[in-house]
N, C-alpha and C positions, 0 to 999 in steps of 0.2 A: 499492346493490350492495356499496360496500365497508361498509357499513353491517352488512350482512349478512354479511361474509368475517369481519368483525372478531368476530362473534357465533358463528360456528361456530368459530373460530378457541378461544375461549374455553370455549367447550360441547364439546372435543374433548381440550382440557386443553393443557398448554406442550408434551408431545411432538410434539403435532401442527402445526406452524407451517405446513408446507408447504401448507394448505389458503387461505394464503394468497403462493398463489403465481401462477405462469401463467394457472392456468387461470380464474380470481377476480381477484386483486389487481392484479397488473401490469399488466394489458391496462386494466382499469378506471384505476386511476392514471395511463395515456397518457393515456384519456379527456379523466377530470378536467384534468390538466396544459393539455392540446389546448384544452378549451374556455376556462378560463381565459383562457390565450396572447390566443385568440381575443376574447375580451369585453376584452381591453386590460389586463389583469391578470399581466403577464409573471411579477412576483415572488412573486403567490402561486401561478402554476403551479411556480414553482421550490421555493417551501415547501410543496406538496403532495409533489412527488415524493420530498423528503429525508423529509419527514416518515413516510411508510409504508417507506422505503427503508433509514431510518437506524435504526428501530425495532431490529428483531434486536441491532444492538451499541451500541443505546443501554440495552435490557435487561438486557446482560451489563455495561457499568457504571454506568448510574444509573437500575434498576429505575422503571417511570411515569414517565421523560422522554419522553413523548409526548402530541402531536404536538410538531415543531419551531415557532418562535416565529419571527415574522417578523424580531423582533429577533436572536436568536439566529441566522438564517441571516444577516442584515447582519454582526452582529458577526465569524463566520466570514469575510467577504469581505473585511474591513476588515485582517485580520491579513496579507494578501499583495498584494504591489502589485496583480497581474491579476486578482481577488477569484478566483473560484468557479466551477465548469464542471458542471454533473451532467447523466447521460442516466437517463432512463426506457425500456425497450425490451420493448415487447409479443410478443404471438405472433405478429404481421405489421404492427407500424408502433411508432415509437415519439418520444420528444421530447428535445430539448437546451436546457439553460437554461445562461443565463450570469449572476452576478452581478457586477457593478463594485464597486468599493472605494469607501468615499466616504459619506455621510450619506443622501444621496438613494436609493441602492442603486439605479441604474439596471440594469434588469434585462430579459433580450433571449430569446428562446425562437425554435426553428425544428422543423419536423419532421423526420422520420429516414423515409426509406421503405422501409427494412427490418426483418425481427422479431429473434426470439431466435434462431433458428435458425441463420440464415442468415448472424448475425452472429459464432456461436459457428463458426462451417461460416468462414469469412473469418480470423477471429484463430487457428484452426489452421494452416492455410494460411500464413499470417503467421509463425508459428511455426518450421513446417517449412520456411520459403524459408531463414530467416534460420539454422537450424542447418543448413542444407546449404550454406550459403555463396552462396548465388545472390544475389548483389547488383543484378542489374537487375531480379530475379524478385520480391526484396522491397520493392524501390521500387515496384514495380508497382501489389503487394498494399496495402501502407501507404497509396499514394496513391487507389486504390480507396476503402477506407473511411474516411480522413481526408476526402472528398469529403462523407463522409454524415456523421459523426460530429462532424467539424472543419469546415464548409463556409467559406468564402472571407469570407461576414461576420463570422463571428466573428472569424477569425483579424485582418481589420481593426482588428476593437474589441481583441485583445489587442495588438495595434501598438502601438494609439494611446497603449495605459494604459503600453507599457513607456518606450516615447518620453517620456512623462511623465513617471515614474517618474524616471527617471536613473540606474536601475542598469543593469550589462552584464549580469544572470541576473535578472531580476524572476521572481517565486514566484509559480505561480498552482497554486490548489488541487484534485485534480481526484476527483469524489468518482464512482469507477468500478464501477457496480453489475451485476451477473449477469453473463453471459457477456465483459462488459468489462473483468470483475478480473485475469480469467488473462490478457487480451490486452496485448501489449507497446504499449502507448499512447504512451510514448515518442518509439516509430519516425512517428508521428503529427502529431509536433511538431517532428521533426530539423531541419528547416530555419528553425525559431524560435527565437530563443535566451532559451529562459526555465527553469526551474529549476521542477522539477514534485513539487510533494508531491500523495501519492497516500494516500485513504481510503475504505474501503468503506460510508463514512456518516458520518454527525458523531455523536461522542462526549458525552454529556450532561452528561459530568462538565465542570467549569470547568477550560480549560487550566492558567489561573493565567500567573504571570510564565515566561516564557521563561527558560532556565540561559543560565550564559555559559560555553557550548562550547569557547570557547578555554583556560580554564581547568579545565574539568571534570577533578574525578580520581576516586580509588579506585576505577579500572578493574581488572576481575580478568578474565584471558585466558585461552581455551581454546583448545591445538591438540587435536585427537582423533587418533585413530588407528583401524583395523582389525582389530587387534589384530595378525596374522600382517604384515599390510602397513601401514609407515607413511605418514605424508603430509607427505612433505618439504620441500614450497613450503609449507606448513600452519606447520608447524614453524617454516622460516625467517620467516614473516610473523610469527608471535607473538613471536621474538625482535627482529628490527625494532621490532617496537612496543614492546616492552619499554625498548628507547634513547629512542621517541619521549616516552610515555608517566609521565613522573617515580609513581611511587610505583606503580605497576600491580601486582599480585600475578599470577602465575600459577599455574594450576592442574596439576600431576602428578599423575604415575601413584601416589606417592606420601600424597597429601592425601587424607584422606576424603571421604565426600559430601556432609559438615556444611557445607565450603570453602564451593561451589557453593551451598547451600541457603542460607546467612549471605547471600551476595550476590542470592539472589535474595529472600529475605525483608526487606533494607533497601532495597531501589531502588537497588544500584550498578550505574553503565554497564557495560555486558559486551560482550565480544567473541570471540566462537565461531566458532573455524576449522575447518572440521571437517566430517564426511560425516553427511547425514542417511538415517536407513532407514527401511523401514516394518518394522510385527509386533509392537513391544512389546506388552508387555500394557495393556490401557488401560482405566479404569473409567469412561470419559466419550464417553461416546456421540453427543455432537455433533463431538466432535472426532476426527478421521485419527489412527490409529494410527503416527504417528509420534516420532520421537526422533534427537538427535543424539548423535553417537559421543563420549566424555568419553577423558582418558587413562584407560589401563588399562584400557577394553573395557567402562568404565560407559557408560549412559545416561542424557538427562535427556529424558524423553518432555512429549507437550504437556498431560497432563492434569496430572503435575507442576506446570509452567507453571502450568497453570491454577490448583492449590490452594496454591503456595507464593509463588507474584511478587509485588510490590509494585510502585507505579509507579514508573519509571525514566524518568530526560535520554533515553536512548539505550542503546541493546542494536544490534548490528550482526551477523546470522544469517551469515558467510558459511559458507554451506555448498548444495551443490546444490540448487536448487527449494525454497526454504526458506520462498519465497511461499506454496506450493499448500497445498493441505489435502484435506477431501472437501467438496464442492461440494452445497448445498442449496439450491434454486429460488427465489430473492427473501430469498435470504438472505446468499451469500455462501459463500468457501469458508474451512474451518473448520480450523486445524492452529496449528503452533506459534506465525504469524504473527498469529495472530486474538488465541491466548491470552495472548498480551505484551499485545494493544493494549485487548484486555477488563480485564485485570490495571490499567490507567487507565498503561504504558506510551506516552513523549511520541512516541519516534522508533523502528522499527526498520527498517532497514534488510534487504532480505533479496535473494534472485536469484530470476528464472521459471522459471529451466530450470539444468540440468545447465552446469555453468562450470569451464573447463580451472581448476588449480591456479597457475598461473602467473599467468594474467589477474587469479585474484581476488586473489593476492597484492599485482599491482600498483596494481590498482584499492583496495584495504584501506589501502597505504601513501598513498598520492594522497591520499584520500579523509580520514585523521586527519591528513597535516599541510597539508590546506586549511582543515578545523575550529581548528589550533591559530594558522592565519592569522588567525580570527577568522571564519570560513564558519560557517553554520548550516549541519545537515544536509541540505536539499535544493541548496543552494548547494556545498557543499562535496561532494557526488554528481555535480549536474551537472561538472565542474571534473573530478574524478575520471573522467567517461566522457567528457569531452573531452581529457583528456590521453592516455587508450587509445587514439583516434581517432587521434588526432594522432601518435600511436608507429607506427598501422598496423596494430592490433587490429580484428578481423572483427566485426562487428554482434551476431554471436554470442558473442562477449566483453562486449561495452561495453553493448549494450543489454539485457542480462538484471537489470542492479541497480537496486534501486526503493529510492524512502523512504516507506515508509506513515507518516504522520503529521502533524504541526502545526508542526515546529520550535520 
């Protein structure tokens, strides 16, 4: 079957991906994953599921990196104390793999006994408790499908890896596919204290050595504006960092769009405060018509991104829903977040949903001087949404910021 998904897939042409999706691919992928698990084969149900899963944005940066490599799913787990988490989710059941850090790559699989649907129907839900402020309403929900998603063994075996470990934030990688990209996963783990990098697959290009964060510079900073209306907690964040940041450049109303284009053509760290909108014009078709607001009522849209970026330490989106995009079936959603991380970008940091000015402010400052502590970005995010926590900031502040990527 997926034999056949992969052949029409091909005989339909690259605009057609979707044919492998729901109604083909994914539900077959449970399958395979399920039977694997089943025959005692937990770690190649796990590198089947990346394998057909991670495809889409292993195409967008390293063209026939597929399938994934048993070695290559090891070495990914190897990089974070808790290794690896991926789900598969069909049109009515689906599977959870987990890998361990470690040579051996002990590798664990459970079923999920719900679909897509139902699960996409739940991480709304989820959504909506948490921007309405209902805090017993969203423990409720989170604990609901952290039941299915997270079940009680797993969360042992990440115990034990952190207990191990010996760090207070141990990293564990979490590679969240369909209806689990938009969902706030996060709230899934509150009561765990580990430090979650988030990816919509593995990336085929070699990460390479990791930057040292602490020092990273030639940052160049963006507050936007609305043109009529400013954004003032925007504004004051980019000055703040401007004192944190030794050597930062900022972008004005003044500066051409050369500024912008120089830093996005050499991979320097960015940080974008600022409102994103939909409507620009866009000549790229996988990807949401969006774009965020520049000084002086430019914009830099994703298909931009797309034809100009180079890879980057770290790009930090704050700007509303900076995560979303337009949503394609066994593929992932597609916007300005995808275009950084295709562009072979290490870290972006972005929000789910709509985020007061103030919160993201605080969370922006938090967040660069735990990096200049010596935090890697998902260490230095976690730190950032636990000092919100701890200020007294609602769910709907602190749990909207993600780190998509590797550190």
């Amino acid at each position: 079957a997926l034999e056949l998904a992969e052949h029409w897939r091909h005989a339909l042409g690259t605009d057609e991906h979707n044919v492998f999706g729901e109604w083909v691919g994914l539900h077959t992928v449970v399958l395979l994953a399920r039977a694997n698990a089943e025959l005692g084969r937990p770690l190649e149900a796990a590198r089947v599921i990346e394998s057909f899963q991670s495809r889409a944005l292993r195409e967008g940066t390293d063209p026939g990196a597929f399938p994934v490599s048993e070695r290559e799913l090891l070495d990914w787990a190897n990089r974070s104390e808790l290794g690896l988490v991926t789900w598969a989710v069909g049109a009515d059941s689906g599977v959870v793999a987990h890998v361990a850090p470690g040579d051996a790559g002990g590798a664990w699989v459970a079923s999920i006994d719900r679909g897509r649907r139902s699960l996409a129907t739940a991480g709304r839900r989820l959504r909506e408790a948490v921007l309405a402020g209902r805090v017993d309403r969203t423990r409720e929900i989170a604990s609901e499908i952290a039941d299915e998603l997270v079940p009680e063994a797993l969360r042992e075996r990440l115990r034990a890896l952190g207990s191990a470990s010996g760090s207070a934030a141990p990293r564990l990688l979490a590679l969240a596919h369909g209806p689990l990209e938009a969902m706030p996963i996060e709230l899934l783990f509150e009561a765990e204290q580990l430090a979650l990098q988030v990816l919509p697959g593995l990336p085929g290009a070699a990460a390479g050595a990791a930057p040292d964060f602490a020092s990273l510079d030639g940052w160049t900073l963006v507050a936007g504006d609305t043109g009529d209306s400013e954004l003032p907690a925007a504004r004051a964040e980019v000055r703040e960092l401007e004192g944190l940041l030794a050597g930062a450049r900022t972008l004005t109303e003044t500066d051409g769009p050369e500024v912008l284009a120089d830093a996005l053509a050499n991979g320097r760290p960015l940080h974008l405060a600022t409102h994103l909108t939909d409507g620009c014009a866009c000549d790229d078709t996988r990807l949401a018509p969006h774009a965020l607001l520049l000084p002086g009522g430019g914009t830099l849209c994703s298909h931009e991104v797309a034809r100009e970026a180079q890879a980057s330490p770290l790009v930090v989106l704050s700007a509303c829903e900076s995560g979303g995009g337009s949503y394609v079936d066994a593929e992932g959603l597609f916007g300005l977040a995808r275009a950084f991380l295709e562009a072979g970008t290490r870290n972006v940091v972005v929000t789910l949903w709509p985020v007061e000015d103030a919160a993201a402010r605080e969370f922006a400052l938090y967040f660069h001087a735990a990096l200049r502590s010596g935090a890697v970005p998902s260490v230095a995010a976690h730190d950032a949404r636990e000092r919100l926590r701890e200020a007294g900031a609602a769910a709907a502040d602190w749990a909207a910021f993600r780190v998509l990527g590797r550190d």
